[in-house]
C-alpha positions in Angstrom: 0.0 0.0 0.0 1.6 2.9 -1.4 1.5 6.5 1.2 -1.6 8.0 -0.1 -3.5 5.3 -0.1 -2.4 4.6 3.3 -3.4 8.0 4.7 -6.7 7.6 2.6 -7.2 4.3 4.5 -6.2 5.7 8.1 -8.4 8.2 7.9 -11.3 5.9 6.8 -10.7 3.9 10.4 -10.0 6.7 12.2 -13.6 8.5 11.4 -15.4 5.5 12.0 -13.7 4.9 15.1 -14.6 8.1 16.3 -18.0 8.3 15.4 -18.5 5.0 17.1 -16.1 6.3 20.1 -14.4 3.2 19.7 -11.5 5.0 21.2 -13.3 5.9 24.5 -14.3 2.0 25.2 -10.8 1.0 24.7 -9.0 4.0 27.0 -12.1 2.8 29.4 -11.1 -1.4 29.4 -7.6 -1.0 29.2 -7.2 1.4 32.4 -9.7 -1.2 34.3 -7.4 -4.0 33.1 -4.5 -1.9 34.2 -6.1 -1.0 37.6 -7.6 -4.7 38.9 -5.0 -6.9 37.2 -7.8 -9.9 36.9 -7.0 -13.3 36.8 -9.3 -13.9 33.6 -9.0 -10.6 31.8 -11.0 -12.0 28.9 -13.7 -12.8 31.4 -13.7 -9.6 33.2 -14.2 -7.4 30.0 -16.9 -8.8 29.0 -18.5 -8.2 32.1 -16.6 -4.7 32.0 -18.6 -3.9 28.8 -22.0 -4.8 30.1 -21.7 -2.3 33.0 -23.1 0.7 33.0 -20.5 3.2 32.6 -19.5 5.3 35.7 -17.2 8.0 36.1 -15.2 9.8 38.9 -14.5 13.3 39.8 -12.3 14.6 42.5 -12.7 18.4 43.5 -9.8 20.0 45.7 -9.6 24.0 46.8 -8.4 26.0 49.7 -10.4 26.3 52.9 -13.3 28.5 52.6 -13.2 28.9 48.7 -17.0 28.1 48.2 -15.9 24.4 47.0 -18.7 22.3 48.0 -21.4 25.1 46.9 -19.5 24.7 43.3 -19.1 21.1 43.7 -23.2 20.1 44.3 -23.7 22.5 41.5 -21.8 20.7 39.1 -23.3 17.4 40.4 -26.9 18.5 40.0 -26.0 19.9 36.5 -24.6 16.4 35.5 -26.6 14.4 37.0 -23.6 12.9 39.2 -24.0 12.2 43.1 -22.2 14.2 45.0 -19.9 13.4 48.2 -18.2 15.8 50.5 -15.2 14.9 52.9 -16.4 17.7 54.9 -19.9 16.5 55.6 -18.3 12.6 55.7 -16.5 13.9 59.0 -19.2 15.8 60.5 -21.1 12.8 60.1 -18.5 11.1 62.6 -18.3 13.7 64.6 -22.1 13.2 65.8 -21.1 9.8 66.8 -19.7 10.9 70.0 -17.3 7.9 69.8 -13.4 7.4 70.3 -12.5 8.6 66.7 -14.9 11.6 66.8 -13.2 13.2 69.3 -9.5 12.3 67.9 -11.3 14.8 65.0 -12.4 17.5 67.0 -8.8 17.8 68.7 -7.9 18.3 65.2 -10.4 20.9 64.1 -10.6 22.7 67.3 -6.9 22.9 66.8 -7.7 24.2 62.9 -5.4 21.5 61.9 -6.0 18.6 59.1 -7.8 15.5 60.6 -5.5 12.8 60.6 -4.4 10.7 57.1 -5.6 7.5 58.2 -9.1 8.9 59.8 -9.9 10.7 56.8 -8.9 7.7 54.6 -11.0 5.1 56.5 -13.6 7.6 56.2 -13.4 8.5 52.5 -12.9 4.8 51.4 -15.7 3.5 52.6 -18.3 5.9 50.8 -16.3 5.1 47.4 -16.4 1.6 48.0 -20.4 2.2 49.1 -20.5 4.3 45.0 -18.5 1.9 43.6 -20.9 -0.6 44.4 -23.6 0.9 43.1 -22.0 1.5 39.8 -23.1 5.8 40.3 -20.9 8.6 38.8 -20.0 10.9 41.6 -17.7 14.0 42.7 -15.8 13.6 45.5 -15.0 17.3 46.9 -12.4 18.2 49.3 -10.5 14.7 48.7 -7.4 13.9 48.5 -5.9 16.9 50.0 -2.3 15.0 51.3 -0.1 13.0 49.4 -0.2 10.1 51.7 -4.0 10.2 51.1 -3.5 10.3 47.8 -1.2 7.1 47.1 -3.7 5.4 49.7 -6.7 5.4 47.0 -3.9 4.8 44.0 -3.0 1.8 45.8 -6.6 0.6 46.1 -7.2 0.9 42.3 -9.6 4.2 43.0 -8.4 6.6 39.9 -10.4 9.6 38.8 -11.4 10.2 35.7 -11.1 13.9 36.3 -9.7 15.8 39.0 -10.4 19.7 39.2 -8.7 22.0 41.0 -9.2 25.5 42.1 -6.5 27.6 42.1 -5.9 30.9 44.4 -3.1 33.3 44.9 -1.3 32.9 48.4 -2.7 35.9 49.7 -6.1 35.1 48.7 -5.6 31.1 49.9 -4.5 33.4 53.3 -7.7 35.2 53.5 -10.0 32.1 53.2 -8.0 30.9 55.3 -8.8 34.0 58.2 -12.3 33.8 57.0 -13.1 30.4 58.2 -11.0 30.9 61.2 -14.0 34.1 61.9 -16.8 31.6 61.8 -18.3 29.8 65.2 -16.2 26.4 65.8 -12.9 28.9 66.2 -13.6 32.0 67.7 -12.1 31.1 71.2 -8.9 30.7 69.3 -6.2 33.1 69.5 -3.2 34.1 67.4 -5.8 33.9 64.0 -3.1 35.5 61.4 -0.6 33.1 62.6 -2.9 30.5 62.7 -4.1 31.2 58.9 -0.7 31.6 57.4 0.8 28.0 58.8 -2.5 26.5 57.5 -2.2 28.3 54.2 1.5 27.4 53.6 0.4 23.5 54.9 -2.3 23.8 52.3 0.1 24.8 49.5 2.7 22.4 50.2 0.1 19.7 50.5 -1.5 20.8 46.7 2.2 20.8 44.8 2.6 16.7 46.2 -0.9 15.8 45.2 -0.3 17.6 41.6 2.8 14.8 41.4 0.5 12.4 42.0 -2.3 12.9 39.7 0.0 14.9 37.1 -1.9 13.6 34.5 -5.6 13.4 35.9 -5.9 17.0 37.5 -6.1 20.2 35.6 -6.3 23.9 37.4 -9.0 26.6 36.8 -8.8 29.7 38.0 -10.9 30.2 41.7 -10.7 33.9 41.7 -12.9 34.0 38.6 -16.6 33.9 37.9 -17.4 30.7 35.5 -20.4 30.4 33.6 -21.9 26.8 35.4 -22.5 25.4 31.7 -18.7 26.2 30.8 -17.3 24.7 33.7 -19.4 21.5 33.3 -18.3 21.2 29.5 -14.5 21.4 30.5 -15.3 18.2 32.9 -17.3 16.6 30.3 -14.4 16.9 28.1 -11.7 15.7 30.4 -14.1 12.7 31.2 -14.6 11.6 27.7 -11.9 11.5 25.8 -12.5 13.8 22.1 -8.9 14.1 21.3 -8.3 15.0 17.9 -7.3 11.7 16.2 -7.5 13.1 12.6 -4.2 14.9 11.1 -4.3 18.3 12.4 -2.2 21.5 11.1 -1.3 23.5 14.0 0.1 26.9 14.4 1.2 28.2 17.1 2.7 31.8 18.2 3.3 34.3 20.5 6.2 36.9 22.0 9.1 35.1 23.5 8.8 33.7 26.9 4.5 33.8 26.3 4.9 29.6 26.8 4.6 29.1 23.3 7.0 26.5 22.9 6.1 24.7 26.4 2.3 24.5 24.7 3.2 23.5 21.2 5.4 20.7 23.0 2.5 19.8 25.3 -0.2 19.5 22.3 2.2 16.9 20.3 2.5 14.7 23.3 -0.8 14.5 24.8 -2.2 14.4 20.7 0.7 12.2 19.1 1.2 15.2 16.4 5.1 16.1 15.0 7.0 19.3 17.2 8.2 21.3 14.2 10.2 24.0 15.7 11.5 27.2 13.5 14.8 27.5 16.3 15.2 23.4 16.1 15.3 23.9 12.3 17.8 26.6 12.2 20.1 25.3 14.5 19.9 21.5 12.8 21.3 24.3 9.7 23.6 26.4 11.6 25.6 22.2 12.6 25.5 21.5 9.0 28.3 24.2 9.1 27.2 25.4 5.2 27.2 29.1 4.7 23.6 29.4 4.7 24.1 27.7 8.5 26.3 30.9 9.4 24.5 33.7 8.1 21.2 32.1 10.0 23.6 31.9 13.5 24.8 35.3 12.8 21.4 36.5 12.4 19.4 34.8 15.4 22.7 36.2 17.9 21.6 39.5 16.8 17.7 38.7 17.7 17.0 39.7 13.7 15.0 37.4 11.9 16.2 34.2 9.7 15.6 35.2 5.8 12.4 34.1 4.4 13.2 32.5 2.0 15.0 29.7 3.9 12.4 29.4 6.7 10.4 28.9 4.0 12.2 26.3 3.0 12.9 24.2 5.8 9.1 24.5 7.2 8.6 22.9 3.2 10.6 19.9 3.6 9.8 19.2 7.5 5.6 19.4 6.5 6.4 16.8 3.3 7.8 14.1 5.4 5.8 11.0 5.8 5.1 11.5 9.8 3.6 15.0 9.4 1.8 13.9 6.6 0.3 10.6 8.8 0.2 12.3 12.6 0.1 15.9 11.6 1.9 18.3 13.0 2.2 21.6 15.1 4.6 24.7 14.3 5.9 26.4 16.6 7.2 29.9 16.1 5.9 30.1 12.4 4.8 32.9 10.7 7.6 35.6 12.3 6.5 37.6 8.8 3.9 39.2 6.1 6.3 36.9 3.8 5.9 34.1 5.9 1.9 34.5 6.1 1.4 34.8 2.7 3.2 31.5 2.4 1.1 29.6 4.3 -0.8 29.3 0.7 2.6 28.5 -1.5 3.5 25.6 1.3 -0.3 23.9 1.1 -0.5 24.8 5.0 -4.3 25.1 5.8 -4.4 25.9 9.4 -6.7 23.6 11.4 -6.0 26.0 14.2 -3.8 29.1 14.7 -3.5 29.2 18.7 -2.2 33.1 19.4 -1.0 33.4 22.8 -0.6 37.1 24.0 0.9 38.7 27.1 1.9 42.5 27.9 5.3 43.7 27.2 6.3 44.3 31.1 5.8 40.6 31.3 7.5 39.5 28.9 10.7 41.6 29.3 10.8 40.5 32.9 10.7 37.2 32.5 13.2 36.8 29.3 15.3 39.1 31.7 15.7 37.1 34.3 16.8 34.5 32.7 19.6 33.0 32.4 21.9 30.1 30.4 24.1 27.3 31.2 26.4 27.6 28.1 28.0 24.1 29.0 24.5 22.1 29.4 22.4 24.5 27.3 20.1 24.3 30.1 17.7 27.5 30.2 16.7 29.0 34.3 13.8 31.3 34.3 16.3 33.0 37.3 19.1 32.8 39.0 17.8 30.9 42.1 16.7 28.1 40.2 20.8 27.3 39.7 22.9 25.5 42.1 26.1 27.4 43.4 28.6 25.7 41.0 26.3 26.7 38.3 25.1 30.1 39.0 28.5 31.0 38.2 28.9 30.2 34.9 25.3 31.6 33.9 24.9 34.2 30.3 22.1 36.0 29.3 21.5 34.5 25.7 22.3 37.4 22.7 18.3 37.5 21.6 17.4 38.0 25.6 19.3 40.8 26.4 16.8 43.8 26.9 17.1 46.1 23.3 16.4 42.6 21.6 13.6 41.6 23.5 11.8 45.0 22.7 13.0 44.8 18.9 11.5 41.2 19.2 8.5 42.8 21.1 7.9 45.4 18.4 7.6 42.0 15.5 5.7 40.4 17.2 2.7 43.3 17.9 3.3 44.0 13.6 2.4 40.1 13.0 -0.6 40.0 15.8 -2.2 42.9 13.8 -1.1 41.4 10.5 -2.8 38.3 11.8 -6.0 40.2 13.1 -6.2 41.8 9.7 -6.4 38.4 7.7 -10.1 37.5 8.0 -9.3 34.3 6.1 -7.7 32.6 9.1 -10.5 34.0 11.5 -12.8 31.2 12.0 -9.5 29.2 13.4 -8.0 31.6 15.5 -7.9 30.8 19.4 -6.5 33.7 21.6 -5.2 32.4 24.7 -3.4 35.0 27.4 -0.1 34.5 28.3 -0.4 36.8 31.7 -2.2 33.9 33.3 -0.6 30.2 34.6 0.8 27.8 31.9 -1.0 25.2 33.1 -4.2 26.9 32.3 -3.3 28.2 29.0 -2.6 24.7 28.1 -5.9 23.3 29.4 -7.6 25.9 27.4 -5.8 25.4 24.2 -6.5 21.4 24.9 -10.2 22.2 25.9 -11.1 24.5 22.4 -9.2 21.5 20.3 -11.2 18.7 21.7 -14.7 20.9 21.4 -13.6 21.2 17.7 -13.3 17.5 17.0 
């Protein structure tokens, strides 16, 4: 089967697999498998495939962020039960027993309830759902790592986990505002009391992110979300509507926006080719050639590469037999009108054209800072993140120094508005900002592609 025919037949599978979500049933079988390890797997997915199908949503925040108000709204709106830990220990707490009151020292204290207690606690209501074959979200659970590798190690993985992300100050002040309520207002020392809890907290969150690194994705708790929108970013992270079909991607932005970190992130969680413009040029600038010198010379100096062999090398890379099969994403490309109007000339129609934007103070203090291991190669967004033998040693890279950056700056606001001013690429164009976390621009980028397919 020659290569067109063999794309023609791909694609062929791959719509039918889609439209039949083929690809959902398999991700579902092959994690169960994963997860219980039966004895007769053959056995157990036939039975697996004549269950109804559950899912699993775990919902984590700061103290006093509104989480279970936003947790039995999402519930209602999916038609998922809810559980909170919260209301899970308050029904021990009426018990009046032994273990109650090991809890209230905790609380009255403001301190976590202890790992084991809240694990006891929290596994026997999944085990109760998991029964019962019902969808549910868990809020408020797992909020330690030790709690955490406790429900790995049972098999109990969430299909989604959501988590609502604050500034330290504002995790501080939720923190002070529960500390106001009833249960604690014969303690003293409050501020101290809410900063130790809010550093715990944050401590706690960055272990539990290791854990479930690739369940859990951030939204932002300081904004307002439409219900509907927040419930569609679930419903997307619970079944899976990754683009499967070749996509053409585009992605750019003003250095230091994430651009690169995002176009990386899309190819691995999507399977498409990284096409890089800087990879490309520096594969040209080892090839030692003239052409390789004047393209070194000209990157050093933060100008841009000449057209016409950017052009060129974005030609070749596009017409190999992976980017043709997988697709692809480009990263850094168009820098130029000339570049733009290529996009026709090179057969590239966009899929989708992610622009991420941030403002100019932003960007110049973060290329600023950082700094380059010209031994390793290795990149520091600042000096602190370098050990002493290395901090040493560190450069500022030619096209970071400050009067590059803003010559850089100044391209890259000519090619947004060249870009704004094409209303052929319109209806694919996704603006994401660069001012806010990575994390989120990614899930956002992620979130538009799969509401695409």
């Amino acid at each position: 089967m020659d290569q067109a025919n063999k794309l023609q037949y791909q694609q062929q599978v791959e719509k039918y697999l889609e439209r039949n979500k083929v690809y959902n049933i398999f991700e579902d079988l092959l994690k169960a498998l994963i997860i219980k390890k039966p004895n007769d797997p053959i056995q157990f997915l036939i039975n697996k495939l004549q269950e109804p199908e559950t899912k699993k949503i775990f919902v984590i925040g700061p103290p006093g962020s509104k989480l279970l108000e936003l947790s039995l709204t999402l519930a209602e709106y999916m038609n998922f039960h809810c559980v909170s830990i919260g209301d899970l220990i308050e029904k021990e707490l009426s018990k009046k027993s032994e273990l109650s009151q090991q809890i209230q020292d905790s609380l009255d204290k403001f301190q976590y309830v202890s790992d084991d207690i809240v694990i006891n606690i929290a596994l026997n209501q999944m085990q109760h759902l998991e029964n019962e074959k019902k969808s549910y979200i868990f809020e408020g659970f797992p909020k330690t790592r030790v709690q955490g590798l406790a429900f790995q190690k049972e098999g109990i993985i969430p299909d989604a986990f959501l988590i609502l992300e604050m500034s330290e100050d504002k995790i501080y002040q939720c923190c002070l505002k529960k500390l106001d309520t009833e249960p604690f207002s014969k303690l003293i020392n409050k501020e101290e009391l809410a900063r130790n809890h809010s550093l715990e907290y944050q401590l706690n969150l960055k272990q539990v992110k290791e854990i479930y690194k690739n369940q859990y994705f951030s939204v932002d708790g300081e904004k307002n979300y439409e219900l509907e929108d927040m419930a569609q970013r679930l419903k997307y992270k619970l079944y899976n509507n990754a683009p499967t079909r070749a996509g053409r991607i585009i992605v750019i932005g003003p250095p230091g926006s994430g651009r690169s970190t995002l176009a990386k992130h899309l190819c691995q969680r999507y399977g498409f080719v990284y096409i890089s413009t800087r990879e490309l040029i520096s594969n040209l600038v080892n090839k030692k050639g003239t052409t390789g010198k004047e393209a070194f010379e000209k990157v050093n100096k933060g100008d841009l590469v000449d057209d016409r062999i950017i052009n060129a090398l974005i030609k070749e890379r596009i017409n190999q037999t992976d980017c043709q099969l997988q697709g692809y994403v480009i990263d850094g490309y168009p820098k130029t009108e000339k570049q733009l109007e290529s996009l026709n000339e090179l057969n590239i129609q966009p899929t989708l054209i992610v622009i991420i934007d941030a403002a100019d103070d932003i960007i110049l203090r973060r290329l600023t800072q950082r700094r380059t291991d010209p031994i390793s190669g290795r990149v520091y967004n600042s000096l602190d993140e370098a050990d002493k033998e290395v901090k040493s040693r560190l450069i500022i890279a030619p096209n970071e120094k400050r009067d590059v950056v803003q010559l850089r700056l100044k391209r890259w606001d000519d090619l947004k508005q060249l870009i704004d001013g094409t209303p052929k690429y319109a209806s694919v164009i996704f603006k994401a900002s660069g001012d806010t976390q990575l994390n989120n621009i990614i899930e956002s980028v992620c979130y538009h592609l799969e509401k695409m397919n």
